[in-house]
C-alpha positions in Angstrom: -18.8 23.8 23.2 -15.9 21.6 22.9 -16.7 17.5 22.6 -14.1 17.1 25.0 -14.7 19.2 28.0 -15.8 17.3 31.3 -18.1 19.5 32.7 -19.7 21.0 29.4 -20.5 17.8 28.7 -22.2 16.8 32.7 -24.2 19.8 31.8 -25.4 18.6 28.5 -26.5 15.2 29.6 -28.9 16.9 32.4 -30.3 18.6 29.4 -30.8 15.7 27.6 -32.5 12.5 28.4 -29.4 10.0 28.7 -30.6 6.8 26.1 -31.2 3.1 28.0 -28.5 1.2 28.0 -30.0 -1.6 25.7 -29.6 0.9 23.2 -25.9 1.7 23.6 -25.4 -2.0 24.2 -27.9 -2.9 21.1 -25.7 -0.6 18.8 -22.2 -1.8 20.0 -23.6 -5.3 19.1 -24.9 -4.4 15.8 -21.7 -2.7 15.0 -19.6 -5.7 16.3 -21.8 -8.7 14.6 -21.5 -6.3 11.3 -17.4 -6.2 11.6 -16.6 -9.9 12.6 -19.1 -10.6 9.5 -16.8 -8.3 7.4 -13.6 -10.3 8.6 -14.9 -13.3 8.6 -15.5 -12.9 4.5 -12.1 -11.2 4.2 -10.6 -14.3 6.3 -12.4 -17.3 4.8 -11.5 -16.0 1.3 -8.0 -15.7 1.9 -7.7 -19.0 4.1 -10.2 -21.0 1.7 -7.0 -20.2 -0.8 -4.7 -21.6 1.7 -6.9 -24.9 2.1 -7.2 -25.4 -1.5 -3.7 -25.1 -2.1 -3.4 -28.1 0.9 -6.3 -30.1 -0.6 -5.0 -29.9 -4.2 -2.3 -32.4 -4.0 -4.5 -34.6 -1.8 -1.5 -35.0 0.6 1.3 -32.5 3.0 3.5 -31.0 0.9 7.0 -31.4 1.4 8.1 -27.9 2.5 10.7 -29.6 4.2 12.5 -31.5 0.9 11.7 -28.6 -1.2 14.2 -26.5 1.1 17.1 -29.9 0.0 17.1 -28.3 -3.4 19.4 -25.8 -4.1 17.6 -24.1 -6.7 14.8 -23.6 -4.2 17.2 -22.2 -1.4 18.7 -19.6 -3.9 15.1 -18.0 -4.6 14.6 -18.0 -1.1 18.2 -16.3 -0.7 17.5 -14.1 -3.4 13.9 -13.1 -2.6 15.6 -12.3 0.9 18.6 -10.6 -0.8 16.7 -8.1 -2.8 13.9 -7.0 -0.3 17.1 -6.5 2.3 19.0 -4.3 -0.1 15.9 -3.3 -1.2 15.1 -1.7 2.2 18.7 -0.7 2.9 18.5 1.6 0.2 15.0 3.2 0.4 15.7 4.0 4.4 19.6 5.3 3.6 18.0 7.5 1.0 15.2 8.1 2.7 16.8 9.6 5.5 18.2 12.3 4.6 15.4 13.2 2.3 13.0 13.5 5.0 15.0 15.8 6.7 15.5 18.1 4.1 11.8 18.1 3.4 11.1 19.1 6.9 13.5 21.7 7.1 12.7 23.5 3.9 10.1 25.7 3.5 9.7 26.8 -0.4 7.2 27.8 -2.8 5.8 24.3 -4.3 6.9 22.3 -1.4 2.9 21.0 -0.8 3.5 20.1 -4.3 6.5 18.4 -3.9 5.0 16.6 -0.9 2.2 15.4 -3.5 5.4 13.8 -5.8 6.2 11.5 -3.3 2.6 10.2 -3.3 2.1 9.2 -7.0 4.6 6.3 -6.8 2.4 4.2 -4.8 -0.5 4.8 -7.2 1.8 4.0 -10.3 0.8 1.2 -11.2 3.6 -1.7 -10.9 3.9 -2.4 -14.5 4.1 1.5 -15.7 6.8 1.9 -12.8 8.7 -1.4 -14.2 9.0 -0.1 -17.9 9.4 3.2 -16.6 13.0 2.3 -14.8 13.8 0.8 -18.1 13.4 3.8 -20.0 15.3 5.7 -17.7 18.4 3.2 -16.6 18.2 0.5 -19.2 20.6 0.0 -22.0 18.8 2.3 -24.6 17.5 4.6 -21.7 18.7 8.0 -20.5 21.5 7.6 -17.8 23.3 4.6 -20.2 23.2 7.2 -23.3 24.8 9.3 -20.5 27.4 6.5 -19.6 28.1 6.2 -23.4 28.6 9.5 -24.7 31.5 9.8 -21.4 33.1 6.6 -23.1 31.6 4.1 -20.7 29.4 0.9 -20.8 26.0 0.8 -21.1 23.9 0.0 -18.2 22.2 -3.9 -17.4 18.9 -3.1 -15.9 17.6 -6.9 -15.7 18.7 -8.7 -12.8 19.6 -7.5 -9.3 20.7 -3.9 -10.3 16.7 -3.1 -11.8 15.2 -4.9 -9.3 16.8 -3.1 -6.4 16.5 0.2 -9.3 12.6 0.3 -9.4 12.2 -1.0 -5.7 13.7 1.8 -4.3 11.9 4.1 -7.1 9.0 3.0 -5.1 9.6 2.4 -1.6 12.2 5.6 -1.2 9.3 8.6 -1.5 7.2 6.2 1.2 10.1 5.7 3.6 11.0 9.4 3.4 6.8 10.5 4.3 6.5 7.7 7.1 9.6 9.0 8.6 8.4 13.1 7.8 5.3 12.3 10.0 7.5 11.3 12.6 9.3 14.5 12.7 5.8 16.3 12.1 4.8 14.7 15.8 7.3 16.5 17.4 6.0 18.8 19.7 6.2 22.6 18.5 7.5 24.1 21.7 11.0 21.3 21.0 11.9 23.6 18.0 11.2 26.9 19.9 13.1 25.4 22.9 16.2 24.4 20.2 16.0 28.3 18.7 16.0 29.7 21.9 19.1 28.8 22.5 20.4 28.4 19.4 21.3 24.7 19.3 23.6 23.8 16.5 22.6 21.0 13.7 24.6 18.5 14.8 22.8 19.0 18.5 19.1 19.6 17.0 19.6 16.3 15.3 20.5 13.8 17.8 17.9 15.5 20.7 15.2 16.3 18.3 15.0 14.8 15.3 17.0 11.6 16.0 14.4 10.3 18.5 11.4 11.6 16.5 12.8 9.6 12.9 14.0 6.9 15.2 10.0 5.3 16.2 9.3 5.8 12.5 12.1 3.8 11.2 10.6 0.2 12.6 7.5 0.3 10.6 9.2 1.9 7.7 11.6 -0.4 7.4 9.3 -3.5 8.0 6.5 -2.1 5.8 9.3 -1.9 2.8 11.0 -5.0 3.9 7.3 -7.2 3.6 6.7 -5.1 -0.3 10.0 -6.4 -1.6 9.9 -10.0 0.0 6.0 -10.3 -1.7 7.1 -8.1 -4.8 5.6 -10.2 -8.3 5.4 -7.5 -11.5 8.4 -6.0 -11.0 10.7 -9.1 -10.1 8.5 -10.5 -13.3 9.8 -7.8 -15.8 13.3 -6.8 -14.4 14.0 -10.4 -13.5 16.5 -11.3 -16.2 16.0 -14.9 -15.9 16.5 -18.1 -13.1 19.4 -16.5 -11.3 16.5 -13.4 -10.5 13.2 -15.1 -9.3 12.0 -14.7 -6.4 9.4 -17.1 -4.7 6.1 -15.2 -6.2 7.6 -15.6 -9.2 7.9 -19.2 -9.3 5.0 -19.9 -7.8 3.6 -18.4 -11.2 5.8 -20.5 -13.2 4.9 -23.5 -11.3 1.3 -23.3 -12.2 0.9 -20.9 -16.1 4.0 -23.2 -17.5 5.0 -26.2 -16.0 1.6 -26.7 -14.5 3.2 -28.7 -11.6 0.5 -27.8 -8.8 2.2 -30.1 -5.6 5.4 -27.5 -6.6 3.2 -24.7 -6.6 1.4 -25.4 -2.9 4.9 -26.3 -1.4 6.3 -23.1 -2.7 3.4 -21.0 -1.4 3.4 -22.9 2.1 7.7 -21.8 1.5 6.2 -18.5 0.4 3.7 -18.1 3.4 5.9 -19.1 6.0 8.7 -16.5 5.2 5.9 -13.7 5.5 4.4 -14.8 9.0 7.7 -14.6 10.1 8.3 -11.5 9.3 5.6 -10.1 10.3 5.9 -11.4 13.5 9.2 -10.0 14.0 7.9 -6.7 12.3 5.3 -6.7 15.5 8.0 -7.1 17.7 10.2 -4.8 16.7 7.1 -2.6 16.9 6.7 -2.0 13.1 3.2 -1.4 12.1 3.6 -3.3 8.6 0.1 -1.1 7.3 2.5 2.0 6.8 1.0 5.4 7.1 -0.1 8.1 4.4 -0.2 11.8 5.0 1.3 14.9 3.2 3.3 16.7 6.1 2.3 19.1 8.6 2.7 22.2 8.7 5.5 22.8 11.9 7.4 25.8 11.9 11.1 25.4 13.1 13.4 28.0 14.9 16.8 26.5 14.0 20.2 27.8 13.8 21.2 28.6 10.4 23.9 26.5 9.1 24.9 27.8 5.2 26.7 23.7 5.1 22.7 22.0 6.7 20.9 24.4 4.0 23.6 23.7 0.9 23.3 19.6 1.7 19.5 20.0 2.2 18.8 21.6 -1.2 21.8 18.9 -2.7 19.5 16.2 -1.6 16.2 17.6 -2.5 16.8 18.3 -5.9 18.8 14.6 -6.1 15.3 12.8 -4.9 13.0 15.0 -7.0 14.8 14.3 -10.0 15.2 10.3 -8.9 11.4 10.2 -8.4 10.1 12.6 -11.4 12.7 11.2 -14.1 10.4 7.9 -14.7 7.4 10.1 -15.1 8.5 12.4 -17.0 10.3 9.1 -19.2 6.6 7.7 -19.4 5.2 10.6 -20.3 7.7 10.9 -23.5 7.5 7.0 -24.9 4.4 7.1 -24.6 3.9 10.8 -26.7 6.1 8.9 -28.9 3.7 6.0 -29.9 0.3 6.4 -31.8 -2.2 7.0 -29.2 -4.8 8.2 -31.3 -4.5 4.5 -33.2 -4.2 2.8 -29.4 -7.2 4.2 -28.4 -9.6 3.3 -31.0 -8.7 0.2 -31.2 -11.4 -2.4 -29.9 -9.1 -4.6 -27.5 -7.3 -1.8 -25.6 -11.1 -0.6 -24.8 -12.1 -3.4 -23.6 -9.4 -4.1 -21.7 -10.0 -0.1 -20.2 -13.4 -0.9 -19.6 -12.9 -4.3 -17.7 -10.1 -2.3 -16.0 -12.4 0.5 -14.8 -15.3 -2.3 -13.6 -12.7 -4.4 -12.0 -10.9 -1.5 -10.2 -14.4 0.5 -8.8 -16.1 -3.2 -8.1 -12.7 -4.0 -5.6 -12.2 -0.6 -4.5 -16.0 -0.5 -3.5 -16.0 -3.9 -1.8 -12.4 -3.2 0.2 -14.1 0.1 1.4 -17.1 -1.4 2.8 -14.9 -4.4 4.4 -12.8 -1.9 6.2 -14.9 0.5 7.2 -17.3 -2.5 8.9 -14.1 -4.3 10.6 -13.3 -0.2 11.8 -16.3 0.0 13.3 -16.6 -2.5 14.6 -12.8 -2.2 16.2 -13.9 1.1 17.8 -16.6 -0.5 19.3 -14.9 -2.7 21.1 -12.5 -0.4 22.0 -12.3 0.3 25.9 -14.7 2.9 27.5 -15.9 3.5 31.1 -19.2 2.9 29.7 -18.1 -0.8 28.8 -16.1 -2.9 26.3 -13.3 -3.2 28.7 -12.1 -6.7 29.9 -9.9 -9.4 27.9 -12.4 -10.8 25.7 -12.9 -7.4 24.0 -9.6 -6.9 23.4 -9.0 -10.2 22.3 -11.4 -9.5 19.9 -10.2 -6.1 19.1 -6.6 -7.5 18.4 -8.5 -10.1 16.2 -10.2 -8.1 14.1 -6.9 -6.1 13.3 -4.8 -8.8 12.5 -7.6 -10.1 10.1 -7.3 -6.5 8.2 -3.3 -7.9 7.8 -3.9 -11.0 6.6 -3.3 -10.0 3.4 0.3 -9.4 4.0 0.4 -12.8 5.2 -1.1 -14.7 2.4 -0.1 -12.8 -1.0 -2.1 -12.1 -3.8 -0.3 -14.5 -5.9 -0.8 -17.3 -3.4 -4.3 -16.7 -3.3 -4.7 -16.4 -6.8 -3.0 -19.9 -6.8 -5.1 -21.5 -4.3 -8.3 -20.6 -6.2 -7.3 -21.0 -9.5 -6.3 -25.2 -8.7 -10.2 -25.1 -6.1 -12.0 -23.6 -9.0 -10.3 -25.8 -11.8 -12.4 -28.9 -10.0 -15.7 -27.6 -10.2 -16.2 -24.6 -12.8 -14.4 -23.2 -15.9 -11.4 -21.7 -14.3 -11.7 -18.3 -16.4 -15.6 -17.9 -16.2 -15.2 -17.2 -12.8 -12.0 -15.1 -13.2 -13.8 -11.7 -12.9 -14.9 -12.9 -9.4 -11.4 -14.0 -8.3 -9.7 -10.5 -9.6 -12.1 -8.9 -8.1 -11.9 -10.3 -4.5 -8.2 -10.2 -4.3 -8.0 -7.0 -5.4 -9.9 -5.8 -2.9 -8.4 -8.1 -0.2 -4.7 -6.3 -1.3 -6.3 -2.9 -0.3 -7.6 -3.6 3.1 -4.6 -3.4 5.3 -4.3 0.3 3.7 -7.3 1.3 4.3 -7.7 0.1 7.8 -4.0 2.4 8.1 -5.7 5.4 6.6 -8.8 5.8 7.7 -8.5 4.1 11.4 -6.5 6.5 12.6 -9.2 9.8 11.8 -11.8 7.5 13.0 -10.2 6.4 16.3 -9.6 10.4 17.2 -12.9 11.3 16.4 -14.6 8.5 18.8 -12.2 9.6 21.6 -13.3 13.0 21.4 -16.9 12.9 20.5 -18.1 9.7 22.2 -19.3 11.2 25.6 -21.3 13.7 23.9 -22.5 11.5 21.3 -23.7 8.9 23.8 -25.6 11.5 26.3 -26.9 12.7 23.4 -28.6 9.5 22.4 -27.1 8.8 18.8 -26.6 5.5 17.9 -27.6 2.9 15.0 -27.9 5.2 11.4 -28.1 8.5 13.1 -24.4 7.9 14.6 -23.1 6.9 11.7 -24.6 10.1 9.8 -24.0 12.8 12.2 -20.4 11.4 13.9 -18.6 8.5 12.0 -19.1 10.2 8.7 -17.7 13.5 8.9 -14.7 11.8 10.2 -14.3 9.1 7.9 -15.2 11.8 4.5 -12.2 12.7 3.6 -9.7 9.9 4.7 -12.5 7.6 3.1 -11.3 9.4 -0.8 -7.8 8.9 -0.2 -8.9 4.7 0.4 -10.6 4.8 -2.0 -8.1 6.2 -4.1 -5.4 4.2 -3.5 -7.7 1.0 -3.8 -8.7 2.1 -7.4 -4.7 2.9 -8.0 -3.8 -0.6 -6.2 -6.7 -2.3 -8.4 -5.8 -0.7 -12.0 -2.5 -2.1 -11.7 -2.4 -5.2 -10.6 -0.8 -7.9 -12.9 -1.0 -10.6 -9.7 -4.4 -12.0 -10.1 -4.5 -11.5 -13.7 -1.5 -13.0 -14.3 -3.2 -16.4 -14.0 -6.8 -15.9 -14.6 -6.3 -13.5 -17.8 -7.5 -15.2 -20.9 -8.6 -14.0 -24.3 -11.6 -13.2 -23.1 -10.5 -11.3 -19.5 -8.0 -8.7 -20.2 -7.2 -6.1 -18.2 -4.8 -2.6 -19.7 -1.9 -4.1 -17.4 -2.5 -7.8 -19.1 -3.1 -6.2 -22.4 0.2 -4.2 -22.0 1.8 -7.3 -20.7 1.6 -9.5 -23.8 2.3 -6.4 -26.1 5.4 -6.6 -24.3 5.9 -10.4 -25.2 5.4 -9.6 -28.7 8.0 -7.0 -28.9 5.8 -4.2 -29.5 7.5 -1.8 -27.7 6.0 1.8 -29.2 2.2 -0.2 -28.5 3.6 -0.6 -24.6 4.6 3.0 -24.1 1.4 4.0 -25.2 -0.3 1.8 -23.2 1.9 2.5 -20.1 0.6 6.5 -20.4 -3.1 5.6 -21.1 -2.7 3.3 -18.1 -0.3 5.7 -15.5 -3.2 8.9 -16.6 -6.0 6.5 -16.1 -5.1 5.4 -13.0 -3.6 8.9 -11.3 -7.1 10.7 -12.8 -9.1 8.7 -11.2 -7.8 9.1 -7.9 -7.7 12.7 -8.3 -11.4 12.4 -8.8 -12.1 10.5 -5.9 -10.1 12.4 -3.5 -11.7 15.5 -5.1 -15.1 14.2 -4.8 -15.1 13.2 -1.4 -13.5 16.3 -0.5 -16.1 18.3 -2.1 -19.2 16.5 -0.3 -17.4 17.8 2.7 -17.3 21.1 2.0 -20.9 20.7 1.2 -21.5 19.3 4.7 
């Protein structure tokens, strides 16, 4: 019996006794008080980082004389600069990449698909020193350069900064707008075979319009990643003329210490996010992305021997742009003495504070997501109820809360904290707390994108029969929600182990001798010139982090089979 059919479903409920309506209303209230909690914690920690930030200085900052200095406007020009190029670039190459991926149909293409997922579980750092080793002046393409007679490449500054955002954002422009295309409906590509449309035709009627509503949230989902962007702006840099705002909000407080500097430049910092966002939401951007690996349409296109030379072109330009800093980490860090690396006592600490760090924010993200999703599907409008404006008010609410994050960076929140708790504890006693929380605060916007979506369909299909079936509190969440949630659930919590075991944000002012995380420990091996120690680290780090996704995903996927 389908979920959705009408009349199977009349039927069923004259079988079974329909529940009171206390209990429906009971659960929905349950499930709401739960969620609101949920966002209420995510919001009050972020926005008790915002207060302390206005309470530290013990007067307004002055945002508005800040802006007079013209050091201050040419971050904010730069930070600009870089996440428009920045996005430019990733959508321009993106393009054309999605396309060919669609088109093609090849042995290994799943796995190509699965490529184009491990840059967003790279962690930051391993990604940074990864472009180096590929386009700096001792890396692959400048040996290239100076073997043909010319110079060496600069990777620090603008050039590496746009380098390793594009390294990143590219592959996640290229699968938003591939799901775009994979919406299309299959009988559009019989219709466009049947009468043998030419490329240039199937493009702009078909594919055009599909890539088209993709590109909004693409491009504002990149554009918000550069504008926030900390590790890699920290590394690739080069110095005052390259800083973005994150960045000096660092400098402000680790080495001048200036804190009125530090709030002003995070209010700066804040301001310049809500904006975009807002225009992001106008422009009809959802700035949460979207994950997926492709589907599986099947295309009846007119050959074109030009489309399927240019295609493969592309293709094998994007794999090799992607897998080159892999493979490079994969080399340095064969290079350096991993045996020595590993049994030495600080780099397993810092693995083992990693791994608690990374499953203790992955864990708490999860359950603050999945309680705020809930919770958003409850109040979601049904003839049985939650219709009206409050509900949706409420909805709209809870889903801006999962966002905040976006809003109010890691970096400032780390900031606000760090000058709250300096007042009334040891700063670095309660680091572990502070990483933790922000970590898992960073994750929450993409796990809300992930698993909402399977979640949503399932309630739209299954709530008739679930409700004249009587399930509701525990049981609904066992027999309905579950099953749903499974195996989008391991992909969450696989990126929020992946987002966790490589941030350098929060640690980047709560690390001390005694809190060291792999990417703080690689970090200051770095600073002490100890290159061979940072390769190895970067590999122990990039398997770490890329096995223990696998695992989760794996896991979760298993228990389903199980089901």
């Amino acid at each position: 019996m389908a979920a959705g059919d009408g009349p199977a479903l009349t039927g069923t409920a004259r079988l079974v006794p329909r529940a009171p309506a206390m209990t429906r209303n009971a659960d929905r209230r349950i499930r709401i008080a739960i969620g609101c909690a949920a966002a209420a914690v995510l919001a009050g920690f972020l926005v008790g980082a915002l207060a302390a930030l206005l309470l530290a200085t013990g007067s307004l900052p002055a945002v508005a004389s800040l802006l007079e200095d013209g050091y201050i406007r040419a971050i904010v020009g730069f930070t600009l600069e870089q996440a428009l190029l920045s996005t430019a670039l990733s959508i321009l190459g993106g393009l054309p990449l999605a396309l060919a991926l669609h088109r093609a149909r090849f042995p290994g293409r799943d796995w190509v698909l699965r490529l184009f997922l491990l840059p967003q579980a790279l962690p930051v750092l391993v990604g940074a020193l990864a472009v180096i080793a590929i386009w700096g002046r001792s890396g692959v393409v400048s040996d290239a350069f100076a073997a043909l007679g010319l110079p060496r490449l600069d990777v620090y500054g603008l050039p590496g900064i746009l380098i390793a955002h594009v390294f990143f954002n590219l592959p996640l422009a290229a699968r938003l707008m591939l799901a775009g295309l994979d919406r299309v409906p299959a009988e559009s590509w019989k219709l466009a075979g049947q009468i043998a449309m030419p490329p240039l035709a199937t493009f702009r009627i078909v594919e055009w319009p599909a890539i088209r509503t993709a590109l909004p949230g693409a491009a504002s989902l990149i554009f918000m990643l550069c504008v926030t962007s900390f590790t890699l702006v920290l590394i690739l840099g080069g110095g005052p003329g390259a800083t973005t705002l994150e960045v000096a909000i660092y400098q402000a407080l680790r080495y001048d210490f200036d804190p009125a500097r530090a709030v002003s430049l995070a209010l700066l910092q804040i301001a310049l996010t809500a904006a975009i966002l807002l225009a992001a939401t106008r422009l009809g951007g959802d700035p949460a992305g979207g994950f997926g690996l492709g589907g599986d349409a099947r295309r009846y296109d007119r050959k074109s021997r030009a489309r399927d030379v240019a295609d493969r072109t592309v293709l094998v330009l994007g794999i090799a742009f992607v897998a080159a800093p892999f493979v490079a980490v994969l080399v340095a860090g064969l290079r350096a003495n991993l045996a020595g690396l590993v049994v030495q006592d600080a780099v397993q600490r810092a693995a083992l504070t990693s791994l608690c760090v990374a499953a203790a924010a992955a864990g708490l993200s999860l359950v603050l997501s999945t309680a705020v999703l809930l919770a958003m599907e409850a109040l979601r409008p049904t003839a049985a109820g939650a219709a009206g404006t409050a509900p949706a008010l409420a909805r709209h609410t809870l889903e801006t809360t999962g966002s905040l994050v976006l809003v109010v960076p890691p970096i400032v929140v780390g900031a606000g904290w760090f000058l709250a708790l300096r007042q009334v504890t040891d700063v670095f006693a309660a680091a572990p707390y502070v990483v933790v929380a922000t970590n898992a605060a960073m994750a929450v916007p993409f796990i809300v994108r992930i698993v909402g979506p399977a979640l949503s369909e399932e309630a739209q299909r299954t709530r008739r029969l679930a409700d004249s079936l009587g399930l509701f509190g525990l049981a609904r969440l066992r027999i309905v929600d579950w099953p749903a949630m499974r195996a989008p659930l391991g992909l969450a919590f696989a990126f929020a182990l992946a987002i966790s075991l490589g941030d350098l944000g929060a640690i980047a002012l709560f690390g001390s001798q005694d809190f060291v995380t792999l990417p703080y420990l690689l970090l200051q091996r770095m600073g002490s010139y100890r290159t061979s120690d940072a390769d190895g680290l970067a590999l122990i780090l990039g398997i770490l982090c890329l096995g223990l996704m696998t695992l989760a995903e794996r896991g979760f996927a298993r228990r389903r089979r199980r089901a």
